[in-house]
N, C-alpha and C positions, 0 to 999 in steps of 0.2 A: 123442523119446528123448533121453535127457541124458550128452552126450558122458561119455567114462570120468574124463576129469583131473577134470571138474565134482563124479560122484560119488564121487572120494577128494576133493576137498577139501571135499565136505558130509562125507563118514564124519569126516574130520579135522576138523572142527568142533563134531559130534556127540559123538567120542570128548572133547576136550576139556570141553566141557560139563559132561556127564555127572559126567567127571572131577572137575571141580571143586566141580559140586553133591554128588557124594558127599563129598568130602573135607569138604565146609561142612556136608553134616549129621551125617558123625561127628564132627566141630568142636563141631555146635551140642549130639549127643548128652552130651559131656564136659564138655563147659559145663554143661548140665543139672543131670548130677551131682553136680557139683562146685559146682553154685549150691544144690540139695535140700541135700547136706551141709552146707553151712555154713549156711544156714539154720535145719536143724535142729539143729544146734550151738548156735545163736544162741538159738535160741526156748530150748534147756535151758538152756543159761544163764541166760538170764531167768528162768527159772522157778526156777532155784536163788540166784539172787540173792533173787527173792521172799522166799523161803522163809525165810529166814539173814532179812531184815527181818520176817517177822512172826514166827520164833522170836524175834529180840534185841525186838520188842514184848512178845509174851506174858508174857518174862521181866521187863518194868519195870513191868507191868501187875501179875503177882502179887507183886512187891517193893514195889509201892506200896500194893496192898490191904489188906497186913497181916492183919488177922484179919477181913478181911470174909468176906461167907459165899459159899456158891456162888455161889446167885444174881446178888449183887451182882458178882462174878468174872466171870460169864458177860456180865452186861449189858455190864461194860466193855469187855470183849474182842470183844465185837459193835460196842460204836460204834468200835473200832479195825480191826478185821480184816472186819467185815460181817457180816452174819447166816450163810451160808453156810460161810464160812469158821471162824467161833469154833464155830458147832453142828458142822459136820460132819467138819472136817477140823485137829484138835486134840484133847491130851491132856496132863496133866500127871502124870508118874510119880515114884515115889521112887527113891532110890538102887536098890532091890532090884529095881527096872521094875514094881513093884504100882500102880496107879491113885489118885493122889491129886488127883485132878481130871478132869471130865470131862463135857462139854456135856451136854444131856440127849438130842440126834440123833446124835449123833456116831458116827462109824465105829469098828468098832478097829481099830486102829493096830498090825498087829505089830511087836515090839520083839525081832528077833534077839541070842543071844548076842555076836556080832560088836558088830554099835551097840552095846550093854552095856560091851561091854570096851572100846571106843574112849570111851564117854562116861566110865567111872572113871577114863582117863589124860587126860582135859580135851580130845579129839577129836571135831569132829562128821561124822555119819556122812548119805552121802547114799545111797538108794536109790531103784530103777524095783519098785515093787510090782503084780502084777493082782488087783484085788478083782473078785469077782463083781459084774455090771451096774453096773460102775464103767468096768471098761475097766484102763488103765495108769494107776497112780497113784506121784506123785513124794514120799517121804519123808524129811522132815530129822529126824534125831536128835540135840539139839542139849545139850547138858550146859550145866549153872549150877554153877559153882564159887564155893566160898567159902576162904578160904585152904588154897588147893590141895586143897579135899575135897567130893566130888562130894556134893551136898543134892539137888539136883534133877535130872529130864531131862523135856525139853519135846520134844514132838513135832509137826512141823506138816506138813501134805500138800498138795499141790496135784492137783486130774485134768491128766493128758496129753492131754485130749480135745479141748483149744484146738490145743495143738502138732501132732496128728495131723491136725485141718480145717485148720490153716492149711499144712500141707504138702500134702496135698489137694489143695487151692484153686491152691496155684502148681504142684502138677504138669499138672492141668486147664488150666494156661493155657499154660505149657509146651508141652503137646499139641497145645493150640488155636492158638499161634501158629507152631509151627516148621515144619505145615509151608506157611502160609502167607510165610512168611522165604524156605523153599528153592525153593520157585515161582515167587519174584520174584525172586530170586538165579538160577533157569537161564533164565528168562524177559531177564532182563538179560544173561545171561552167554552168551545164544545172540545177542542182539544183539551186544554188544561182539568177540565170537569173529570173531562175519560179518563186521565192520568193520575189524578184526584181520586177517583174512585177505583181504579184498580185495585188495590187494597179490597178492598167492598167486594170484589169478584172474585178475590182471592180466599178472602175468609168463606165465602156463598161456597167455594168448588170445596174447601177443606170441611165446611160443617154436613153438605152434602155425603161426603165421605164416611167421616166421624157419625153421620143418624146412620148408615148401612151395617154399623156395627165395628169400627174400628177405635175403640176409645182411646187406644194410644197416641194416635195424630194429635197435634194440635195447630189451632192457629197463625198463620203465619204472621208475626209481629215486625221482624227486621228491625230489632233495634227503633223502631219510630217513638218519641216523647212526643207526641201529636194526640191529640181527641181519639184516632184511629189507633192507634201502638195501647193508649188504655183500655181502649173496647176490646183489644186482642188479650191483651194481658188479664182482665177481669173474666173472660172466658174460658182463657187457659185456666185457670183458677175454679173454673165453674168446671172445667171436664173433668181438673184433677179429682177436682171432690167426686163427681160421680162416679169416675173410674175405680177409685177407692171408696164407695160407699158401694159398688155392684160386686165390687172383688171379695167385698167383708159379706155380701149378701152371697155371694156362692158359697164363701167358706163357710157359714153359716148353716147354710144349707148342706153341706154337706156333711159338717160337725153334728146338727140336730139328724141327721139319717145316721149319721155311725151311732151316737149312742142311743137313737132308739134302737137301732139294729141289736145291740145285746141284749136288751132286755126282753127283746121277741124272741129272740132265738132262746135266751131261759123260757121262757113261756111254753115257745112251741117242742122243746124237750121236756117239762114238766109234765104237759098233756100228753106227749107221746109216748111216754113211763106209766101214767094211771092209765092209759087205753090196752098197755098191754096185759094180757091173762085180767086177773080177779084179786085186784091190789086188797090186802089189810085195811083196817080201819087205821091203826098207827099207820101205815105209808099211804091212806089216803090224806089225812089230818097233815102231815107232813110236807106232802106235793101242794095242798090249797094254802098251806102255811106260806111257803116260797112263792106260789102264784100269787097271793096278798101281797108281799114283799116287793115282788114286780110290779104289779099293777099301783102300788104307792109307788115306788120310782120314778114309773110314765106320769103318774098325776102330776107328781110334783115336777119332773122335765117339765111337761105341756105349761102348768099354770107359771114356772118360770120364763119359759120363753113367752110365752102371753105378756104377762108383765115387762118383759125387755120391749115387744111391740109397742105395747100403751104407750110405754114411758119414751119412744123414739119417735112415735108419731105425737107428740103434745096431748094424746088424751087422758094422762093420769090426774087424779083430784088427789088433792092431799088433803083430809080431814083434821086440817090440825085444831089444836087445843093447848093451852098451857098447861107445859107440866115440867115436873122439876125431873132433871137426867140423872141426878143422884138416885132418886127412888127409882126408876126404872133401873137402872144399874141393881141397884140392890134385891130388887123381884125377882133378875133374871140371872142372881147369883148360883141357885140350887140347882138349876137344869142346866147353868155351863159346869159345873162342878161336878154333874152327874154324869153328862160331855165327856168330859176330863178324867174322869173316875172309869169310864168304857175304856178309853184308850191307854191308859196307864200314867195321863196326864194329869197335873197338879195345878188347880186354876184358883189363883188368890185375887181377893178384892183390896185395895188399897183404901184407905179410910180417904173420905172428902170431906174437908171444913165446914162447906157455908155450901147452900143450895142453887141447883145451878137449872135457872127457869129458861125453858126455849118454849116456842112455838113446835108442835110436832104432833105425830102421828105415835101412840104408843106401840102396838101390834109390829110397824114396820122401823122403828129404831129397835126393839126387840130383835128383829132378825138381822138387822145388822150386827149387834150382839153373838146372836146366836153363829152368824158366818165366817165372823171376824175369829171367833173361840173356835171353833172348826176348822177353820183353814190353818188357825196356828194347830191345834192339838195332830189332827191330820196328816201335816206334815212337818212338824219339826222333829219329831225323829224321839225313841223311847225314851222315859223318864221327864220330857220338857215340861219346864212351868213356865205359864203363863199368867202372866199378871195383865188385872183388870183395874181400870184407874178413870175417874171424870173430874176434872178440876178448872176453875176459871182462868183464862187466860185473857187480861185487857175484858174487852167484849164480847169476846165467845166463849163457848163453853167446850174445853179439848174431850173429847173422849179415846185414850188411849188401850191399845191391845198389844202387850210386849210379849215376845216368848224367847225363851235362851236355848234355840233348837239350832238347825242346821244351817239357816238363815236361806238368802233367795240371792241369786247370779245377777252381779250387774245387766247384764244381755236380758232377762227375764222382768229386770223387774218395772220397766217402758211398757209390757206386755202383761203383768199377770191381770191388769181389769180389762182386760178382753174376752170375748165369752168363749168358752171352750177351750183355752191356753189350760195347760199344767207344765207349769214349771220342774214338777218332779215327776220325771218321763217313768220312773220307775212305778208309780202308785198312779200312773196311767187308767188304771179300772176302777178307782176309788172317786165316788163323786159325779159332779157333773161338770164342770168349769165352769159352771155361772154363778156362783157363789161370789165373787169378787166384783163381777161386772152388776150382780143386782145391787149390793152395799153400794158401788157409786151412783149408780142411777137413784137409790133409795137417797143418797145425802145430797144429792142435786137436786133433788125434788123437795129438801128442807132449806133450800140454800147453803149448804153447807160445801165443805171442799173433803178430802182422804189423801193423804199421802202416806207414805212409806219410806222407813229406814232401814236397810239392812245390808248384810255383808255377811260373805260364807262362813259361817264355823261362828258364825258371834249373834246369831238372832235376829228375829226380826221385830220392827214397832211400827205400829200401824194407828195412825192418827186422826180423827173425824175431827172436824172443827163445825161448830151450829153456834150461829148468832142468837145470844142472849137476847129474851124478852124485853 
């Protein structure tokens, strides 16, 4: 049985075919035509060149004979024109079209009004005549002038019946070869198709592969700059992504199970301390103290990674409004300071000139605040200060976070806004690692950009940019 992709891309090879054999034999049809036309175009010409040469004969032939007699007339115009031609298909008239010469086999020749009036103005006239068991006969009516006064009119004929066998003859070959033409052409063009699309059966067996679950494969390109080499390459590109958007989805997965995994495990030792004997009031008040403590940790896990969802799947709304970043700076001075003041950290505001209007969200640049003070106090190591700064830059407006602490490892710092990274393997159980990755999702969602400057031993600066109002 022949897998489904196999038979579309035989139908798709078929249909092509097809296609193009038909288009090659309406092709060859027009051609046809248009070769029969001009042919027969061709042959009447001939024949009417003929013609116009054995009238301008006849005519030098009776100028020279002068007073000879028929006979002698007829002989000559036989060793000029042939026996056929002077007996049967010739006449010599007068002015009035009455018969003043005339082979002794000869056909007649009718001599319309029309030819008459064309040959008295010095015009020669051609016509398609059908004579009975003649078939189509060609007529030249051809005038002899003498100072401008019509003496004579000669007439000479040729049959059509050459013209007709040899149009005949080439539509019979016509016939005979086209459609041997259009048999080798789909016979070829089914080859070349298949070869054409190989590719096509290649990519079908390798994405086959790639859905059963091997996202490392990729499509086979070989080097092609063809329609087909882009469709390989844009895909490549599309597996990379998912292969590294399933690989962040496991690690992810596995980071959101480790750290809820401690906080259960406090939990489920909390509870299995007050279930023992007949705890105190002080060591009951104690154990729901720490059970509080945990269960704000999971809140706050869950409703982070909720937020990382939203904001990756496009359904966060940003509630923005105009507001100036300076006063936000300035509100959320006393609770970084208070931050700061836990940790044995020193967190200063840097004075801003002139007010700095963005479109935003206040709650969530707030926590960008609050993450940015945090990640420095956190880990820049005892006694660090951090300075807090928002100042105009061009068109945006900087909001900077500097600390003169331990600073962050080149190798880490490609890496710390990914979720669940800690750069400082040692404070490993401090925190949750999304603190940096929601700050960037939080300033991409104001259009805004974050980078980082740092170096070991020298601190770190951490820079939000938001376009001015």
């Amino acid at each position: 049985m022949t897998a489904p992709g196999r038979r579309r891309t035989r139908s798709l090879r078929a249909r092509l075919t097809l296609g193009y054999t038909a288009a090659l034999g309406a092709l060859l049809v027009l051609l046809g035509v248009a070769a029969l036309h001009l042919l027969d175009r061709g042959l009447r010409a001939n024949v009417d060149q003929s013609l116009e040469s054995m009238a301008q004969a006849v005519v030098r032939a009776h100028q020279s004979a002068g007073a000879a007699t028929a006979a002698q007339l007829e002989e000559r115009l036989g060793r000029l024109l042939g026996p056929i031609g002077a007996e049967q298909f010739l006449q010599l008239l007068d002015p009035l079209g009455r018969p003043r010469f005339t082979p002794r086999r000869a056909l007649a020749l009718p001599l319309g009004a029309t030819a008459l009036a064309n040959a008295e103005q010095g015009r020669e006239t051609f016509e398609t005549i059908p004579i009975p068991e003649r078939g189509p006969v060609r007529v030249l009516t051809w005038p002899v002038m003498q100072r401008g006064r019509l003496v004579d009119v000669v007439q000479v004929a040729m049959p059509l019946s050459t013209v007709e066998a040899a149009r005949k003859r080439f539509l019979l070959v016509l016939l005979g070869l086209a459609p041997i033409a259009l048999a080798g052409v789909t016979v070829g063009g089914w080859l070349l198709t298949g070869r054409a699309l190989a590719p096509v059966d290649a990519m079908t067996a390798a994405a086959r592969r790639i859905g059963e679950g091997d996202l490392a494969l990729r499509v086979p390109a070989d080097g092609r700059d063809d329609e087909l080499g882009r469709l390989a390459a844009v895909l490549n590109d599309m597996l990379a992504r998912l292969e590294r958007s399933l690989a962040t989805a496991r690690q992810l997965s596995a980071d959101a199970a480790h750290e809820l995994r401690t906080p259960l495990t406090i939990l489920k030792g909390e509870i299995d301390v007050a279930l023992r004997g007949e705890p105190s009031p002080g060591e009951s008040r104690r154990v729901l103290g720490s059970l509080r403590e945990e269960v704000d940790r999971l809140s706050g896990l869950v409703e982070d990674l909720l937020f990382l969802a939203r904001s990756d799947a496009g359904a966060m709304t940003l509630a923005a409004e105009p507001i100036d970043l300076r006063a936000v700076v300035d509100d959320a001075l006393p609770a970084l300071q208070a931050l700061g003041e836990q940790r044995g950290a020193t967190v200063v505001r840097m004075p801003s000139p002139q007010a700095l209007p963005v479109h935003g969200n206040v709650p969530m640049l707030l926590r960008v605040l609050l993450n940015l003070v945090d990640n420095a106090t956190r880990h820049g190591g005892a006694g660090v200060h951090v300075g807090v700064n928002a100042v105009r830059d061009r068109s945006d407006a900087v909001l900077t976070v500097a600390d003169d602490g331990v600073g962050i490892a080149p190798e880490d710092q490609a890496r710390i806004f990914d979720r669940f990274y800690r750069a400082d393997r040692a404070r490993s159980g401090e925190g949750t690692g999304l603190g940096l990755a929601l700050v960037r999702s939080i300033v991409e969602l104001h259009h805004g950009t974050i980078e980082v400057d740092s170096a070991p031993g020298r601190g770190s600066r951490f820079r939000v940019r938001l376009p001015l109002a």
